[in-house]
C-alpha positions in Angstrom: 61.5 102.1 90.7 61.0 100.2 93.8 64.7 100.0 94.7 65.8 101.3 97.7 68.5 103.9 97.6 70.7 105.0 100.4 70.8 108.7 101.1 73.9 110.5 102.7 74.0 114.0 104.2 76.7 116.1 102.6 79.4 114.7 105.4 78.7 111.3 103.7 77.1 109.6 107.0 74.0 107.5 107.0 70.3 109.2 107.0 68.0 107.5 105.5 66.8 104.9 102.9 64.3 105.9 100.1 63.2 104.4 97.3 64.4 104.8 93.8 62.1 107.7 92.6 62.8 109.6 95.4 65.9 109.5 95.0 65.7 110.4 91.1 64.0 113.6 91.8 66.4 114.7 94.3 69.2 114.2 91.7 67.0 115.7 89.1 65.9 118.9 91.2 69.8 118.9 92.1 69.0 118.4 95.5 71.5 115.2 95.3 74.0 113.5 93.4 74.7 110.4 92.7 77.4 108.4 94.2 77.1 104.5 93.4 74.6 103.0 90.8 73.2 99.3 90.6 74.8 97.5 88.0 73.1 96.6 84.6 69.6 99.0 85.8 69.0 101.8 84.4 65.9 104.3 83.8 64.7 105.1 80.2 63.2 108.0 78.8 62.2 108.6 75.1 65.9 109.4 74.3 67.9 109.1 77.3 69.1 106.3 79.9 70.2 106.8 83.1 72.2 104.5 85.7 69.5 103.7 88.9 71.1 105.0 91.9 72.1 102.8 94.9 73.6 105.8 96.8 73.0 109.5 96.8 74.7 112.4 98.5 72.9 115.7 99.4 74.9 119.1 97.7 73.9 120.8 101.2 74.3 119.9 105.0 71.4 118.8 106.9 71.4 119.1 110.7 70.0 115.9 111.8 69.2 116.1 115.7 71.3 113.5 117.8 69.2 110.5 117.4 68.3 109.1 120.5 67.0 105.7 120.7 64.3 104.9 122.9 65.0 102.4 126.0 62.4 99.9 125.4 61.5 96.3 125.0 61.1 96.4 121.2 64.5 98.2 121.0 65.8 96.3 123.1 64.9 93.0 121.1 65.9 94.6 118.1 69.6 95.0 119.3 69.8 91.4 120.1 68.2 90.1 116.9 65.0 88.2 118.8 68.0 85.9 120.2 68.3 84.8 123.8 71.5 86.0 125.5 72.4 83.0 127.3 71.4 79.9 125.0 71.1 81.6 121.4 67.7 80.2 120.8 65.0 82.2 118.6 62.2 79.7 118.7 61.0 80.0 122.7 59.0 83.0 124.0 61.4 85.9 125.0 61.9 88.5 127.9 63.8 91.3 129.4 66.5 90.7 131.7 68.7 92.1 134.0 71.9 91.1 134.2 72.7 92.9 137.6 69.3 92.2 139.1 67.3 95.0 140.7 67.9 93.6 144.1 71.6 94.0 143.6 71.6 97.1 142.7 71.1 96.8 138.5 69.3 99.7 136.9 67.5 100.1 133.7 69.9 100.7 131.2 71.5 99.5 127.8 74.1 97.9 129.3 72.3 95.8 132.1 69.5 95.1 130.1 69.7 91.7 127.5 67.2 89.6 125.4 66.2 86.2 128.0 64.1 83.1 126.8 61.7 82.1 129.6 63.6 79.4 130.3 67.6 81.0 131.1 65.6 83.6 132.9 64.4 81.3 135.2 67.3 79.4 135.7 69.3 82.6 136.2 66.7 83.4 138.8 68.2 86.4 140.8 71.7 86.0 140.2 74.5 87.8 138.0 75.4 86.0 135.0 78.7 84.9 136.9 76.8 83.8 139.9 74.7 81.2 137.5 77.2 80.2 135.6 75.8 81.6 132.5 78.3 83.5 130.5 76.6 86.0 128.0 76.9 85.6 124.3 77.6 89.1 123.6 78.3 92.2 125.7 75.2 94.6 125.3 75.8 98.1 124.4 73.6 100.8 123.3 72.3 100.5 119.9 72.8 103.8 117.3 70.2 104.6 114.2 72.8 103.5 112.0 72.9 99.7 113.5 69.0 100.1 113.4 69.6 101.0 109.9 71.5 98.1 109.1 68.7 95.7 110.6 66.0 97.8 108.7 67.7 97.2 105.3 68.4 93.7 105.2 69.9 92.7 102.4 73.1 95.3 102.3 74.7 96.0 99.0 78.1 96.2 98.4 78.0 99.6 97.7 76.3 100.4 101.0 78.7 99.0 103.1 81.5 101.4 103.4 78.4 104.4 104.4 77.4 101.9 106.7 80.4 101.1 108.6 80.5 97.4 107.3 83.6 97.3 105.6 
């Protein structure tokens, strides 16, 4: 019973990740049905099996307000995976970096902002990436709630990954 099931609005995108009781009661209450099961689990009653659900779809449309993510340091390591931009490297302490700096006229925003160990920060000093010589690994772009909810997850099941924009 502990687990986790993905839940789909009626449109089939990506809301939310429950666990497998939940996700029982809302096919039992008819709330939701179910669309992929885990192989070889099921749930046992006195009489009755059932398959565990891996993914369920809601019979009605929910309205889910645009989700915004937030601008901020956590998010912003999140969407680089704790990983310095320049060098790769996990294992020295991390900051925030511009990539246009301030003083050249580089703003706050997804797209100028990148995960920096201490160290490529201070080499790259005040420069743009092309005036250290210090190509970036990946071009940043501004995370959605369904790449956060491909981090949350982990360990993504084959049945997930078509809902998840994986395939």
């Amino acid at each position: 019973m502990k687990s986790r099931v993905l839940v789909l609005n009626q449109s089939y995108e990506p809301m939310s990740v429950c666990d497998a009781k939940k996700a029982i009661v809302l096919v039992f209450a008819g709330k939701a049905q179910m669309v992929a099961t885990y192989p070889d689990q099921s749930i046992r009653a006195v009489s009755v099996e059932f398959p565990l659900p891996s993914v369920v779809r809601l019979n009605f449309y929910v309205a889910v307000p645009f989700k915004r993510i937030m601008l901020n340091r956590k998010n912003i390591l999140r969407r680089d995976n704790f990983e310095c931009q320049y060098c790769g490297r996990t294992d020295l302490p991390l900051t925030i970096d511009h990539i246009v700096p301030k003083s050249q006229g580089g703003g706050d925003t997804w797209n100028n902002l990148v995960t920096a160990c201490t160290k490529c920060n201070n080499k790259k000093a005040n420069r743009t990436p092309e005036q250290a010589g210090m190509p970036l690994r990946s071009t940043p772009v501004r995370p959605s709630h369904v790449m956060f909810m491909q981090q949350y997850v982990g360990t993504v099941f084959e049945e997930w990954k078509p809902y998840l924009y994986m395939t």
